[in-house]
C-alpha angles and dihedrals in degrees: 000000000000114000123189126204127205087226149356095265094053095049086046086061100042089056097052089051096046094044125096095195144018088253095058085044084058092044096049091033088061094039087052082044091054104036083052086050103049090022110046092224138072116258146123139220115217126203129179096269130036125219123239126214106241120198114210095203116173120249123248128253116239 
């Protein structure tokens, strides 16, 4: 599903609003950011299942 927004502001919002956690905003914040980038509009393309932004930190000693 492929869903196009009139400006950056609008889309922001859309995805706060779609996304379950703070790890799918970031996914769908950086596809809109690309898309803008290489496309020259503001959509997304949304498939089943969203990807999550995982951090691979380091534990601490002791």
């Amino acid at each position: 599903m492929k869903v196009r927004f009139k400006n950056r502001l609008e889309a922001i919002d859309w995805i706060a609003g779609y996304a379950e956690n703070e790890g799918q905003f970031e996914v769908l914040r950086e596809q809109l950011h690309f898309n803008f980038i290489y496309e020259g509009s503001y959509f997304l393309v949304l498939d089943e299942k969203i990807g999550e932004v995982v951090t691979l930190d380091k534990q601490p000693k002791g």
